[in-house]
C-alpha positions, 0 to 999 in steps of 0.5 A: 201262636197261643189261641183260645182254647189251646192246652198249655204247660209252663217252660221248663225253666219255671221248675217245679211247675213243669206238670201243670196245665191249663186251658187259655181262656182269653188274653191281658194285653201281651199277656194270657189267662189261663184257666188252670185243671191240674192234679196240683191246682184242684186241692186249692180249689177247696179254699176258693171262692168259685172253684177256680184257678185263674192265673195271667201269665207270661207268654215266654214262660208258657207252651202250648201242649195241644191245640183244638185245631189239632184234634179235628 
């Protein structure tokens, strides 16, 4: 089960987006919103307001790489 906090990449099948990662910053319904810290999302950042990658996402096409929980 996706948590607040959990380290998250997308699923192999959304390729080419494989080495993105993001921290889950709350949910939209059956959704989830992830905050996006990646080498890929910080030169956008640059054109941005606010400096920051926001993105709601699928559930199916996310996967959880590391929980807070996991490091206690």
């Amino acid at each position: 089960m996706m948590k607040v906090g959990d380290l998250v990449k997308y699923t192999p099948q959304m390729t080419g987006l494989q080495n993105c990662l993001g921290i889950v910053i709350g949910f939209n319904g059956g959704a989830v919103e992830v905050h996006w810290t990646d080498q890929h999302t910080t030169p956008a950042l640059t054109t941005r307001t606010r400096s920051q990658e926001i993105s709601t996402e699928l559930r199916d096409f996310l996967m959880v790489v590391s929980s807070p929980e996991e490091t206690k």
